[in-house]
VMD Tcl script that builds the backbone (N, CA, C; Angstrom):
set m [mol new atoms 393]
animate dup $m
set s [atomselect $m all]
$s set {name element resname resid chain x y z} {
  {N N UNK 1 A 208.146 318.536 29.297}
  {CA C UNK 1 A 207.916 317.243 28.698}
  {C C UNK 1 A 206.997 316.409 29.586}
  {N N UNK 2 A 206.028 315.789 28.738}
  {CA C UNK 2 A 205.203 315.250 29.985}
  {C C UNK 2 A 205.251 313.903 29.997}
  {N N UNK 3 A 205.090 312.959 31.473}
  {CA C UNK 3 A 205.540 311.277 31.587}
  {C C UNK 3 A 203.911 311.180 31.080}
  {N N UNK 4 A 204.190 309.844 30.212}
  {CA C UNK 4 A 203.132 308.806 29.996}
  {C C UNK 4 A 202.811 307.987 31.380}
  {N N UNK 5 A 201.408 308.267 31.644}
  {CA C UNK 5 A 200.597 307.533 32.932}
  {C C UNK 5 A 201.042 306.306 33.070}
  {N N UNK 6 A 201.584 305.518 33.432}
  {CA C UNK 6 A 201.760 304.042 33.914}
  {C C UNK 6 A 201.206 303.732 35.066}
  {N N UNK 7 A 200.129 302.882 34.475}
  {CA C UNK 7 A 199.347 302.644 35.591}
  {C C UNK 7 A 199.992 301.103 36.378}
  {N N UNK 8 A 200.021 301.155 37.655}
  {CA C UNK 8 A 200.323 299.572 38.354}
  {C C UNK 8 A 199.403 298.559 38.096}
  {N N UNK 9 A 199.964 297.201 38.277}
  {CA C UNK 9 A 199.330 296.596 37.768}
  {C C UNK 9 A 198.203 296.528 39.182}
  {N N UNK 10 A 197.899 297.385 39.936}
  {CA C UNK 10 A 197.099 296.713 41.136}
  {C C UNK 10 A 195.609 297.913 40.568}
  {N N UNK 11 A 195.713 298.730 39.418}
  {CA C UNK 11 A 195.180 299.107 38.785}
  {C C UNK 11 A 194.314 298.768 37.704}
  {N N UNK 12 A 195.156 298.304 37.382}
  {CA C UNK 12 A 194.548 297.318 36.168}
  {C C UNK 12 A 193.914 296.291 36.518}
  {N N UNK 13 A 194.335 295.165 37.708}
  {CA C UNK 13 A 193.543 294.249 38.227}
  {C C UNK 13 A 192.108 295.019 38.576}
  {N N UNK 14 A 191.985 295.941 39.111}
  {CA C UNK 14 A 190.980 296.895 39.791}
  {C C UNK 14 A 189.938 297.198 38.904}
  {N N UNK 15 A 190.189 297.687 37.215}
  {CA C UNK 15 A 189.366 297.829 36.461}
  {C C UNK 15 A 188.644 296.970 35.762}
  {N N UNK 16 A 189.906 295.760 35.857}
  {CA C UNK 16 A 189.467 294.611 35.065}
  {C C UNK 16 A 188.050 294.202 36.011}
  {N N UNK 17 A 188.508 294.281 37.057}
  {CA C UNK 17 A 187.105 293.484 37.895}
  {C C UNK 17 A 186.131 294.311 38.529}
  {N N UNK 18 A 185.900 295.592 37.865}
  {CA C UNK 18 A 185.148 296.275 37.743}
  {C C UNK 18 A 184.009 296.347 36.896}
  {N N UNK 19 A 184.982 296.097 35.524}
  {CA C UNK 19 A 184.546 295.765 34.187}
  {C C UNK 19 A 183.708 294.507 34.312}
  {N N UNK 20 A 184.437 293.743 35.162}
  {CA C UNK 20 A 184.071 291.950 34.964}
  {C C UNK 20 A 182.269 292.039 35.669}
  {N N UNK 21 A 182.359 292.640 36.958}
  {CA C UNK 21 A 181.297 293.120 37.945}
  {C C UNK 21 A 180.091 293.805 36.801}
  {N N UNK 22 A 180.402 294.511 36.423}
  {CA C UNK 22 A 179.476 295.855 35.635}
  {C C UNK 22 A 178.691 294.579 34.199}
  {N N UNK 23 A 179.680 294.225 33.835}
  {CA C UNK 23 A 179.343 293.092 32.878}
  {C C UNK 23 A 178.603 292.473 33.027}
  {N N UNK 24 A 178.878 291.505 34.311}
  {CA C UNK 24 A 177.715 290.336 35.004}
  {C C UNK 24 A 176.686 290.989 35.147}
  {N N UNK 25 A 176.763 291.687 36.203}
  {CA C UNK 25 A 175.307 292.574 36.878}
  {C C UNK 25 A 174.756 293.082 35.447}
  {N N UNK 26 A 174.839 293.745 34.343}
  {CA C UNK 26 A 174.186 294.098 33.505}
  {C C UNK 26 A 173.223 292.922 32.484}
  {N N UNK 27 A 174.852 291.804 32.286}
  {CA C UNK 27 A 174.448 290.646 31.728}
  {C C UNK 27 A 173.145 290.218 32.379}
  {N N UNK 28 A 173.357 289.775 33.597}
  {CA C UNK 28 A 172.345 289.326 34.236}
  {C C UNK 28 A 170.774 289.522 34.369}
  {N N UNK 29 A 171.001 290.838 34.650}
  {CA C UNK 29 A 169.770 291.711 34.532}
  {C C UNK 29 A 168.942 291.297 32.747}
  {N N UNK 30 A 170.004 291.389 31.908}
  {CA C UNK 30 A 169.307 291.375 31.166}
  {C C UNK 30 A 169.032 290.100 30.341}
  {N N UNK 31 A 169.565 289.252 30.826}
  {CA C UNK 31 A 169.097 287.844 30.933}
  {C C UNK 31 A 167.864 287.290 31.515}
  {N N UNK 32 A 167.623 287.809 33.503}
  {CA C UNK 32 A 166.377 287.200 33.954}
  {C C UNK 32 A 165.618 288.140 32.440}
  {N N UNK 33 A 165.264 289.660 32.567}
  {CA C UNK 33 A 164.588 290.426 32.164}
  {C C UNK 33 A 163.655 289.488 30.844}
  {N N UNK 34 A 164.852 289.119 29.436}
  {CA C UNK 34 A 164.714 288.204 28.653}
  {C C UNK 34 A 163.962 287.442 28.927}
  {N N UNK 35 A 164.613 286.305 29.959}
  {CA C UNK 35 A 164.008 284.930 29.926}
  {C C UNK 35 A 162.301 285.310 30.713}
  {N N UNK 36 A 162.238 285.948 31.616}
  {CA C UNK 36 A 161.036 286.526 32.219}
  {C C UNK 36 A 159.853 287.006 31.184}
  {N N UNK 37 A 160.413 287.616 30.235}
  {CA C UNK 37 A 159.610 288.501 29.146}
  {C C UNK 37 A 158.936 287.251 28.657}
  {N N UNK 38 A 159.268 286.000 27.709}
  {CA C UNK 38 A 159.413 284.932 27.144}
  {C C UNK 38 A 158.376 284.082 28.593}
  {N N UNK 39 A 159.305 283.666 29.238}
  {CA C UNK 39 A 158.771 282.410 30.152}
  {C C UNK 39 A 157.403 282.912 30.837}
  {N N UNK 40 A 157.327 284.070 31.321}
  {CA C UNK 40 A 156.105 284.251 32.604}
  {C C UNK 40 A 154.615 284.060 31.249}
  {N N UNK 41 A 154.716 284.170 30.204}
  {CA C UNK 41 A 153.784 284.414 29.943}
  {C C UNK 41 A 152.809 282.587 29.854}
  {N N UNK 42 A 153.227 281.661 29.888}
  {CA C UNK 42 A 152.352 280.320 29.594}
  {C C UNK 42 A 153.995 279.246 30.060}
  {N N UNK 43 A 153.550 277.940 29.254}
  {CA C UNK 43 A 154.679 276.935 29.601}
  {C C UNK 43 A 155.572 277.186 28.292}
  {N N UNK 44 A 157.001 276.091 28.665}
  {CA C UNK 44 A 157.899 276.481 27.732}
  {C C UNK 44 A 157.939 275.989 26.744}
  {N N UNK 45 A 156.810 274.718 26.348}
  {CA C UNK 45 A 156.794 273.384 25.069}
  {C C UNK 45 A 155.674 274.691 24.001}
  {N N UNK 46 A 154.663 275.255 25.148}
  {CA C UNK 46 A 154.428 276.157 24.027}
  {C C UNK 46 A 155.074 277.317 23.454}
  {N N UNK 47 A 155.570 277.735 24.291}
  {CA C UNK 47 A 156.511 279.232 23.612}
  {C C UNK 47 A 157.001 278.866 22.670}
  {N N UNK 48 A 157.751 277.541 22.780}
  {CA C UNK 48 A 158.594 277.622 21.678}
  {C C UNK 48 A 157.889 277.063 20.631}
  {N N UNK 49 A 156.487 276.353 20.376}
  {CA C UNK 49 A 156.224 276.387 19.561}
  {C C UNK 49 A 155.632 277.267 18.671}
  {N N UNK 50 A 155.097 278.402 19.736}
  {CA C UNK 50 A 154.529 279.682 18.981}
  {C C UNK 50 A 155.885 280.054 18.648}
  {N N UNK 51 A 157.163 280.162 18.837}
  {CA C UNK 51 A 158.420 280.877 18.254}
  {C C UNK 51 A 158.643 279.845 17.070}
  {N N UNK 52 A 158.698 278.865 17.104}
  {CA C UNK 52 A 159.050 277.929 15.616}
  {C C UNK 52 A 157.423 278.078 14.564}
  {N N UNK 53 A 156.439 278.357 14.998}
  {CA C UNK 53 A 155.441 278.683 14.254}
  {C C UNK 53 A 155.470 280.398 13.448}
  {N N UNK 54 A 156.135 281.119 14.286}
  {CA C UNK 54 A 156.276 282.371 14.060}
  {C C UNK 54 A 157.103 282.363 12.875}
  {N N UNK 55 A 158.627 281.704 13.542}
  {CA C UNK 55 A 159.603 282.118 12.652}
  {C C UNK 55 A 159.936 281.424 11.231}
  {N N UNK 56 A 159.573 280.095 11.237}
  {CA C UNK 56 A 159.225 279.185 10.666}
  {C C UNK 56 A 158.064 279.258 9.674}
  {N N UNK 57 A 157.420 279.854 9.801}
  {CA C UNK 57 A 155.837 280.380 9.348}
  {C C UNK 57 A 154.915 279.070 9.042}
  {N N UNK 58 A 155.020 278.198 10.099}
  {CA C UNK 58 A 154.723 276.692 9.810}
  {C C UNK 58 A 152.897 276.769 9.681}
  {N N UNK 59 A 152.891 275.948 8.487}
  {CA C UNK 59 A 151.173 275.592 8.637}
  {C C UNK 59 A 150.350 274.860 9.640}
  {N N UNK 60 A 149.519 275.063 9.621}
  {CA C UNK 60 A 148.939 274.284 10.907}
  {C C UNK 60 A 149.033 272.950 11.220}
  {N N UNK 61 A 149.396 272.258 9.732}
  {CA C UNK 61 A 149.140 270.997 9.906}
  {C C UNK 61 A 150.903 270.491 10.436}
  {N N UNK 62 A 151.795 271.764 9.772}
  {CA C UNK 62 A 153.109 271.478 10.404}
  {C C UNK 62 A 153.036 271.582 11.849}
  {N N UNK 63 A 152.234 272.545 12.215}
  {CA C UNK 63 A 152.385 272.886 14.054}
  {C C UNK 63 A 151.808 271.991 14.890}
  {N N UNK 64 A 151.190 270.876 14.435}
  {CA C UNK 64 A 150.280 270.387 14.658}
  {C C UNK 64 A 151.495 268.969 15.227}
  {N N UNK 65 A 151.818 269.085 14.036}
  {CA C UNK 65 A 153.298 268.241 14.038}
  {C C UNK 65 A 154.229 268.274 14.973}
  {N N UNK 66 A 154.404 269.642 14.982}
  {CA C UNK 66 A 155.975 269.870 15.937}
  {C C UNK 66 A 155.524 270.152 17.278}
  {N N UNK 67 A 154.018 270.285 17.466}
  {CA C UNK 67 A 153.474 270.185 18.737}
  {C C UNK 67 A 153.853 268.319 19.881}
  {N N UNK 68 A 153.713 267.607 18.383}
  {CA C UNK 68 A 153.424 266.217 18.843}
  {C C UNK 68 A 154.799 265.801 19.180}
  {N N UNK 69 A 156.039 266.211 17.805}
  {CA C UNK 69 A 157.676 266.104 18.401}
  {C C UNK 69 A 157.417 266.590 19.667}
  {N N UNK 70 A 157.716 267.881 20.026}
  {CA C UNK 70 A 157.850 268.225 21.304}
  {C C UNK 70 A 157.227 267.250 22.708}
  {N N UNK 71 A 156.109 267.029 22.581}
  {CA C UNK 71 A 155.537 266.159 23.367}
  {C C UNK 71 A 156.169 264.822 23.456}
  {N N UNK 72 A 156.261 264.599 22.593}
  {CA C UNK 72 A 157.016 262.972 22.414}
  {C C UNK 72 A 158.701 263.013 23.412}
  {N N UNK 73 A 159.369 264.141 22.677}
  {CA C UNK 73 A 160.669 264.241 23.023}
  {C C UNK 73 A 160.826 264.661 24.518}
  {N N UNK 74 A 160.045 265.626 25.340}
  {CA C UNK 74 A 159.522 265.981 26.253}
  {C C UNK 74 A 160.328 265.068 27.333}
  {N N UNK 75 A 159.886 263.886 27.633}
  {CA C UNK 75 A 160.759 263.159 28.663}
  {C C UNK 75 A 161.591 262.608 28.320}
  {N N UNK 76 A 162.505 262.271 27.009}
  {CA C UNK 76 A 163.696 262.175 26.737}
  {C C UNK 76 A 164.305 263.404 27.339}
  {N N UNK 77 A 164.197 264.441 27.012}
  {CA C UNK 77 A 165.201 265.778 27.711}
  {C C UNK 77 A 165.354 265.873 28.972}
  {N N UNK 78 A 164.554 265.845 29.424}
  {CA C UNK 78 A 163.957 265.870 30.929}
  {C C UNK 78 A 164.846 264.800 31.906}
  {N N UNK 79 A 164.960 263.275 31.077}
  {CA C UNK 79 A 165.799 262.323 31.572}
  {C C UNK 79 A 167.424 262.878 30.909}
  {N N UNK 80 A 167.516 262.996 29.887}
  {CA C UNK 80 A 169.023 263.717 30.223}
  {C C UNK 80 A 169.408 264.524 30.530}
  {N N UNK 81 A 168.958 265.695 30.942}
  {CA C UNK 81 A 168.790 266.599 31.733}
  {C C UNK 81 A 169.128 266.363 33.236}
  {N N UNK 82 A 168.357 265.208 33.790}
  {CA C UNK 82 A 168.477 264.256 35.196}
  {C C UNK 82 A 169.697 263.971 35.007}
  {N N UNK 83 A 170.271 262.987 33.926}
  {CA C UNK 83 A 171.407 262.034 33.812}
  {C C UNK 83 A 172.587 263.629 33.681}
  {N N UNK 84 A 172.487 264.355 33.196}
  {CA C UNK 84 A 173.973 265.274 33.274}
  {C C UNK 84 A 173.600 266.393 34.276}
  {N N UNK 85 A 172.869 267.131 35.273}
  {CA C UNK 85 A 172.841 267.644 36.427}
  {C C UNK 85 A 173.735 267.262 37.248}
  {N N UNK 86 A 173.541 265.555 37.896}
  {CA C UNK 86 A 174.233 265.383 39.264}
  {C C UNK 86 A 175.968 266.181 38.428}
  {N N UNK 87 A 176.084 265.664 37.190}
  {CA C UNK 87 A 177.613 265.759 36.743}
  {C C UNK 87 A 178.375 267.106 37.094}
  {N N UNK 88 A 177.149 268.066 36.199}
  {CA C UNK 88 A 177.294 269.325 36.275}
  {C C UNK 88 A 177.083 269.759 38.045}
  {N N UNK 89 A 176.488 269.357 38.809}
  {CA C UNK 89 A 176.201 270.049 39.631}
  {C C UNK 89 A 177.486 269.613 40.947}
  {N N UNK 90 A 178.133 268.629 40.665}
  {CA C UNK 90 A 179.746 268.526 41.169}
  {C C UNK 90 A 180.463 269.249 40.746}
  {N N UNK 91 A 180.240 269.206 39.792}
  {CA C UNK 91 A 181.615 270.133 39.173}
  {C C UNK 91 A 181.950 271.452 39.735}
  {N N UNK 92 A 180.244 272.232 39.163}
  {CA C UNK 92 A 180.180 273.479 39.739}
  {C C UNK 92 A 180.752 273.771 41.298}
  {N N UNK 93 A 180.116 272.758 42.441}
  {CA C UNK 93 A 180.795 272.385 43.303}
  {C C UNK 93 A 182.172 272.231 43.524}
  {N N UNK 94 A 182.724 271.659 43.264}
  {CA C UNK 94 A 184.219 271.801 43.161}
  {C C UNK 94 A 184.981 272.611 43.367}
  {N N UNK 95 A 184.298 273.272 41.886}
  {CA C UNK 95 A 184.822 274.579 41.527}
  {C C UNK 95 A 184.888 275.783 42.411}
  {N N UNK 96 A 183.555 275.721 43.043}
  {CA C UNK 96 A 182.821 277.099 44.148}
  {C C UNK 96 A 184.011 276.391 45.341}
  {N N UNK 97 A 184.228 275.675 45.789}
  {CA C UNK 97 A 185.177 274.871 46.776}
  {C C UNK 97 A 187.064 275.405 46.808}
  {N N UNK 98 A 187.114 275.320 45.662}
  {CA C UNK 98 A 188.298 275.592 45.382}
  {C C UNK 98 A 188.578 277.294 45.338}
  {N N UNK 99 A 187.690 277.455 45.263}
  {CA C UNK 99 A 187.243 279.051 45.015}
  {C C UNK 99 A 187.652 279.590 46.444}
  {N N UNK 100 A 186.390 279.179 46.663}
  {CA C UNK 100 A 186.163 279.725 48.218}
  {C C UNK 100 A 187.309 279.915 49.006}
  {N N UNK 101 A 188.345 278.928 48.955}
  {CA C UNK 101 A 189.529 278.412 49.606}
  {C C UNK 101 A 190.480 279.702 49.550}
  {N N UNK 102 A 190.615 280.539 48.747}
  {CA C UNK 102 A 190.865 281.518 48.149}
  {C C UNK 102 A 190.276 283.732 48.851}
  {N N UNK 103 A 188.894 283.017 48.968}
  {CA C UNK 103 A 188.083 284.068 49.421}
  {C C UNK 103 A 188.325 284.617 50.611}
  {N N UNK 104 A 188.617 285.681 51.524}
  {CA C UNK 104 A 188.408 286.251 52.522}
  {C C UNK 104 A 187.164 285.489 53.335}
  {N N UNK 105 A 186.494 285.513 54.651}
  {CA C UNK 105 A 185.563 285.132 55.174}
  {C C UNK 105 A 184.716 286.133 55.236}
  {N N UNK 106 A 184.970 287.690 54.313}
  {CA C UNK 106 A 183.805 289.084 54.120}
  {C C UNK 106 A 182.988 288.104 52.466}
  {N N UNK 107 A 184.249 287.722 51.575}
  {CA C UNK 107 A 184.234 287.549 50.306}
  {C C UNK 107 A 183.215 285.368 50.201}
  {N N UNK 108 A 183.445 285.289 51.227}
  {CA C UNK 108 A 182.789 283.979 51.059}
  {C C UNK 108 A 180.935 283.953 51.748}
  {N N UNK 109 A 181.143 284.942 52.394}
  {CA C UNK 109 A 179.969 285.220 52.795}
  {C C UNK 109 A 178.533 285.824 51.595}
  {N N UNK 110 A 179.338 286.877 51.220}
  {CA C UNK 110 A 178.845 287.343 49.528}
  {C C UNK 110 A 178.884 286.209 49.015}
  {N N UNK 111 A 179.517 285.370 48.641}
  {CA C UNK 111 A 179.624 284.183 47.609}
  {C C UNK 111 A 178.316 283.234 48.144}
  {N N UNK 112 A 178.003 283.132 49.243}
  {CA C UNK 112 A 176.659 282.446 49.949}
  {C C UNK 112 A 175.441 283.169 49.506}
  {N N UNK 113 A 175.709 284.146 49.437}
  {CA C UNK 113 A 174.436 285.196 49.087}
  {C C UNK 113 A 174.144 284.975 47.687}
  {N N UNK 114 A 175.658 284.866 46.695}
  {CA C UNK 114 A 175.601 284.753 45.708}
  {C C UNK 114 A 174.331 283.137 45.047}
  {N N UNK 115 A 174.905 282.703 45.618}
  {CA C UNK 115 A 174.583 281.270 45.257}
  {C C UNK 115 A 173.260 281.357 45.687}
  {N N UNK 116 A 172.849 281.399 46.733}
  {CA C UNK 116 A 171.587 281.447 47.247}
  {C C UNK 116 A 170.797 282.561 45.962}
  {N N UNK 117 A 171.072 283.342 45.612}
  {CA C UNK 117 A 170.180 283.251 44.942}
  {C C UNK 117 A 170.302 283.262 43.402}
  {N N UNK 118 A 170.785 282.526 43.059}
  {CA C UNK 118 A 171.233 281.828 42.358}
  {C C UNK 118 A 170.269 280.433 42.059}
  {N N UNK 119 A 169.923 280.062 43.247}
  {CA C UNK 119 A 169.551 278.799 43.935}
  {C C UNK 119 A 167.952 279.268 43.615}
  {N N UNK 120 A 167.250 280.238 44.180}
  {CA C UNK 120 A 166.043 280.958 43.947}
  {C C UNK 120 A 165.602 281.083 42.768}
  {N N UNK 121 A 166.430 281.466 42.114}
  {CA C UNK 121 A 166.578 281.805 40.446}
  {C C UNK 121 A 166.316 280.386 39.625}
  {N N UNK 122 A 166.715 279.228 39.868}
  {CA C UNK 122 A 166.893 277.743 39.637}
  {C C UNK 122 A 165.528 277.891 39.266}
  {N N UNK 123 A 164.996 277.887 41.150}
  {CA C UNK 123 A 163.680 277.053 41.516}
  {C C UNK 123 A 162.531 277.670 40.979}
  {N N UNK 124 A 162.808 279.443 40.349}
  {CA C UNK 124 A 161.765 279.926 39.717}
  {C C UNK 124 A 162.121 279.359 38.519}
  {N N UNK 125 A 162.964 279.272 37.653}
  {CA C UNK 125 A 163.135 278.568 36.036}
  {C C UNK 125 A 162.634 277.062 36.007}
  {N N UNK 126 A 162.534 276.431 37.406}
  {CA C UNK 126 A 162.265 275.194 37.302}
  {C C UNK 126 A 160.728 274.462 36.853}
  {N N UNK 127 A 159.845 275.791 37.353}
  {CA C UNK 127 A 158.753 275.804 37.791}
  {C C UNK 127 A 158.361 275.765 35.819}
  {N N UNK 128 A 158.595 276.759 35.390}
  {CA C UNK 128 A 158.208 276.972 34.147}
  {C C UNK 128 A 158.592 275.407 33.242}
  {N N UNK 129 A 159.783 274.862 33.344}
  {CA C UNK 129 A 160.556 273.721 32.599}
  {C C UNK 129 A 159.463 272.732 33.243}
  {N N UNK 130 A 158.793 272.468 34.459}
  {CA C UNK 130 A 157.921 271.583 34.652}
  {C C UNK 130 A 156.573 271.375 34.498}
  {N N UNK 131 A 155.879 272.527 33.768}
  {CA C UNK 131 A 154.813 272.116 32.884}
  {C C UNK 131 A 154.459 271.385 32.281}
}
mol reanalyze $m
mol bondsrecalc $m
mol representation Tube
mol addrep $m
């Protein structure tokens, strides 16, 4: 008669954050990959208007249009964007804080690495958003 595998739960924690790891790192990858494909090629007020011209199948005199929204709206975003950062960027803080508190000093060190480039990653997306 044969026993059904019961796995411990120090097993299951193990796969789960294996899974969780394999996820990100893939996610990720294929996120910059995405946004890279899209962004490196010009600025981002035009992409997206060649994507709302594309998908949209807008006439010229519409694109012409949603060229000028965009422009107009342009530093409205930009200022709330400013106004909810500092918010968001405590929080996140906090959070990485409370975290950390938690981490080994092998596991907080990675978490520096993490962020850092993280941080790199920002300042290249930033570059494109400031066209």
């Amino acid at each position: 008669m044969k026993v059904a595998w019961k796995p411990s739960w120090h097993w299951v924690v193990i796969f789960l954050l294996i899974g969780f790891a394999l996820g990100t790192i893939f996610g990720e990858r294929y996120a910059k990959e995405s946004f890279h494909r899209h962004w490196k090629k010009g600025d981002a007020k035009q992409h997206m208007l060649e994507r709302f011209s594309k998908k949209l199948d807008l006439t010229a005199e519409q694109r012409e249009k949603v060229a000028t929204v965009f422009e107009a709206k342009h530093p409205e975003m930009l200022a709330l964007q400013e106004e909810v950062k500092p918010k968001f960027d405590a929080l996140r803080n906090s959070t990485q804080a409370e975290i950390r508190k938690l981490l080994s000093p092998e596991q907080q060190k990675k978490l520096d690495e993490m962020n850092a480039k993280r941080e790199e990653r920002r300042k290249e997306r930033q570059k494109f958003f400031s066209l």
